[in-house]
C-alpha positions in Angstrom: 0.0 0.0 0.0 3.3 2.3 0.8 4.6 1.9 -2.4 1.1 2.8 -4.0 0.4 5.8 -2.3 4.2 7.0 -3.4 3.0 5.6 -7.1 0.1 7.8 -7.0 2.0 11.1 -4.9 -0.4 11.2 -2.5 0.5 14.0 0.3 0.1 11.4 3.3 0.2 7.8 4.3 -1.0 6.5 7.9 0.1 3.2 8.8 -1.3 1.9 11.8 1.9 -0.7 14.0 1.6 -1.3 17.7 3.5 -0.3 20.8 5.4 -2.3 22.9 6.9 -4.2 20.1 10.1 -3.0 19.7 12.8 -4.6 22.8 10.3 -8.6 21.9 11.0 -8.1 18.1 15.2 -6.9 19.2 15.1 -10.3 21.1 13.4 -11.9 18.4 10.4 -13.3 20.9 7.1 -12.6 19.0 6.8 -13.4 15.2 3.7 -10.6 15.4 6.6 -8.2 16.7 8.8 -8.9 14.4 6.0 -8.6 11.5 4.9 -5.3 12.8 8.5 -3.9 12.9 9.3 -4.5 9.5 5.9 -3.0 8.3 7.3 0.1 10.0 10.9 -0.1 7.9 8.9 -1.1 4.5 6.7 2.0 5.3 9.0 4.5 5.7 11.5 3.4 2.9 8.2 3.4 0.8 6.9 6.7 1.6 9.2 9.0 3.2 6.7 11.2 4.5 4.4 8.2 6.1 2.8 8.7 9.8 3.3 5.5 11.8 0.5 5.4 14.5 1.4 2.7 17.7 -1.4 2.3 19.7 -1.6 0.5 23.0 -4.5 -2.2 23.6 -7.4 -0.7 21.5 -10.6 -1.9 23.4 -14.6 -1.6 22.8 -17.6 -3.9 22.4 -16.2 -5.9 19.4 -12.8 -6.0 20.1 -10.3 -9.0 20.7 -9.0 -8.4 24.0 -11.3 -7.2 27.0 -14.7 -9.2 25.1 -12.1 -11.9 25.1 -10.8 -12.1 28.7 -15.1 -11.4 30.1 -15.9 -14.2 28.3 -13.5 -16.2 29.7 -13.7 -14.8 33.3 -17.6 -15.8 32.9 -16.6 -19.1 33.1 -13.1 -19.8 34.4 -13.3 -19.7 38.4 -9.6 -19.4 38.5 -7.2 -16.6 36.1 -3.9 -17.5 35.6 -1.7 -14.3 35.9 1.3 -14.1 33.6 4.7 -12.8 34.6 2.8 -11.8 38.0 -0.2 -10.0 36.4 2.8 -6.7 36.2 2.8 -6.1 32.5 1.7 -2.4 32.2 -1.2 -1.2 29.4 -2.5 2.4 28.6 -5.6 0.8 26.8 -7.1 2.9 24.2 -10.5 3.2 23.7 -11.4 2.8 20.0 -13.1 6.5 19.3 -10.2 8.0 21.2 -7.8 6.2 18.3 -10.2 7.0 15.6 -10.0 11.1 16.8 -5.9 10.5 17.0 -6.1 9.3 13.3 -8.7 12.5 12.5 -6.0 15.0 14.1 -3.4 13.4 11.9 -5.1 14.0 8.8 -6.4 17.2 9.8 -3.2 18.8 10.6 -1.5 17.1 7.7 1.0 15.8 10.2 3.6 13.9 8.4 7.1 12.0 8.5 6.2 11.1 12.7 5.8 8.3 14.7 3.5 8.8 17.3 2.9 6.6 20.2 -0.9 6.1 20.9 -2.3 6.1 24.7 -5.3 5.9 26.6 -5.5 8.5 29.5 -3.9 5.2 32.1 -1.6 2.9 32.8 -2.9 -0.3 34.1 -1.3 -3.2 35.0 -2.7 -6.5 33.3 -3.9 -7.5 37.2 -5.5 -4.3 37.6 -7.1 -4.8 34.6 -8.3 -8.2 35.2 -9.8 -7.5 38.4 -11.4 -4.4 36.6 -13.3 -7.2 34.2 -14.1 -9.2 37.1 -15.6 -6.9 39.0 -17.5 -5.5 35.8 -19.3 -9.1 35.3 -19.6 -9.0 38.5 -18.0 -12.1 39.5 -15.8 -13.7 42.1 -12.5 -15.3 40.3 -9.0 -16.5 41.9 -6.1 -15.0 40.7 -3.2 -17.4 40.2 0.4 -16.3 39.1 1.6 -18.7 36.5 5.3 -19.9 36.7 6.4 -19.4 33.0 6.9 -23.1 32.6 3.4 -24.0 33.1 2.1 -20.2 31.1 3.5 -21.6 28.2 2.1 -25.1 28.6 -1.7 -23.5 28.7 -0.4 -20.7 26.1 0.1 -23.9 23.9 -3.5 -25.7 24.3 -5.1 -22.3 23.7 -3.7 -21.7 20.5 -5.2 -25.0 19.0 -8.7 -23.7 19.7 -10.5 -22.3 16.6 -10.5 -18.9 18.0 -7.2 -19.1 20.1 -7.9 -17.2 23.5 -3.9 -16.8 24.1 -0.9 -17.8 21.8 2.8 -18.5 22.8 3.7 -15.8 20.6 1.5 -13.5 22.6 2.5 -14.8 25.8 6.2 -13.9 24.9 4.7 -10.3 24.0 3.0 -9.9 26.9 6.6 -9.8 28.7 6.8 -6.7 27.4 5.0 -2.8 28.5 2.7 -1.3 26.2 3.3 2.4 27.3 5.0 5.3 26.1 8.6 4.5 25.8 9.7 8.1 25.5 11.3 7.2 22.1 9.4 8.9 20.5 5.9 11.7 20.8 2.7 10.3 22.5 -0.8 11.7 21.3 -0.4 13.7 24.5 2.4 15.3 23.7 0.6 16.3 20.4 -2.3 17.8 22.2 -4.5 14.9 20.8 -6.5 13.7 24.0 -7.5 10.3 24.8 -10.1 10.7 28.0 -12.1 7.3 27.7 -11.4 5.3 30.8 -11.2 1.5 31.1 -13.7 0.5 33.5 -16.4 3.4 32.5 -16.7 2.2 29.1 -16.3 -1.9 29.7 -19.5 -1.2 31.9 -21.4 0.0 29.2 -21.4 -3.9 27.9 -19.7 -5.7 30.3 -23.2 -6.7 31.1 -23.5 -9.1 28.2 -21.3 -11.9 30.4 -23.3 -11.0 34.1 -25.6 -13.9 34.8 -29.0 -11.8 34.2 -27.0 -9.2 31.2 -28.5 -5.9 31.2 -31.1 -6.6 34.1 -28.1 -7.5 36.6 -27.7 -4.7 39.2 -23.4 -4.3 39.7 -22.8 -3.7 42.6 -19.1 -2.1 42.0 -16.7 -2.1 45.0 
């Protein structure tokens, strides 16, 4: 698409990577890392003048991640925790990236990487207890020695729609917050003010045992 856009001189190309990619792909520990980082290279050797957009863990009702982890917290009565649960997101609610990519194209911004954040930093415990207590349900929290993590990381991946991958679990070593390498959204003046638990809420009640007619009693 890079070397399109250069074909056809258009004045801006926004490729959309991910953050907290760069020290697994260095170490060669995540194939989706590695991936990722060399869409970046191909990008900016294609077209100079490219925008490359890293978001943190983009979350709403139809995404992959906090859907994901309610549906299995619905059912699981224990949650392993990986690496201790002390892997650290700035999740990013999906309109808040969507308005990022607006102010990118509305200011013409050009020949930046930008790191994309949500207005947090949450640890991957923190955020699991935020589900559980969203679903309203009581769960035990486990942390997993890696040994076994990769053991369960393995079975998952064989289910149609794999719930967690090796690959993944070898990511999930790794922060997904602003590295200081580079300019956050912040830094632009491009707000991102949707918070984690406020919006899961809002259908978090799809995986309580009565949905919408459950009253949550939040602690």
């Amino acid at each position: 698409m890079s070397k399109i856009a250069k074909e056809k001189n258009l004045k801006q190309f926004i490729h959309v990577s991910a953050l907290g990619i760069d020290n697994a792909a260095e170490n060669n520990e995540s194939n989706y890392a590695l991936s990722k980082i060399n869409g970046e290279k191909a990008v900016k050797q294609n077209f100079q003048k490219s925008v490359i957009l890293k978001p943190s863990i983009i979350f709403s009702v139809d995404d992959n991640f906090s859907t994901n982890f309610m549906k299995l917290l619905s059912w699981m009565p224990i949650m392993p925790l990986y690496y201790s649960g002390k892997t650290k997101f700035t999740p990013l609610h999906v309109t808040d990236m969507a308005e990022i990519i607006y102010q990118v194209v509305k200011r013409n911004l050009t020949c930046k990487t930008i790191e994309c954040i949500g207005p947090e930093e949450i640890s991957f415990k923190n955020i699991i207890l935020k589900l559980i207590n969203s679903i309203d349900k009581k769960r035990i929290l486990i942390p997993l020695p890696l040994f076994f993590a990769k053991i369960t990381a393995k079975i998952f991946e064989k289910m149609p729609k794999p719930l967690l991958t090796l690959d993944q679990l070898n990511l999930l070593k790794y922060d997904s917050v602003a590295s200081k390498n580079y300019n956050n959204n912040f830094d632009l003046g491009i707000q991102a003010n949707k918070k984690f638990e406020e919006e899961i809420e809002k259908y978090s009640f799809n995986w309580r045992n009565r949905g919408q007619f459950t009253k949550n009693n939040f602690s």
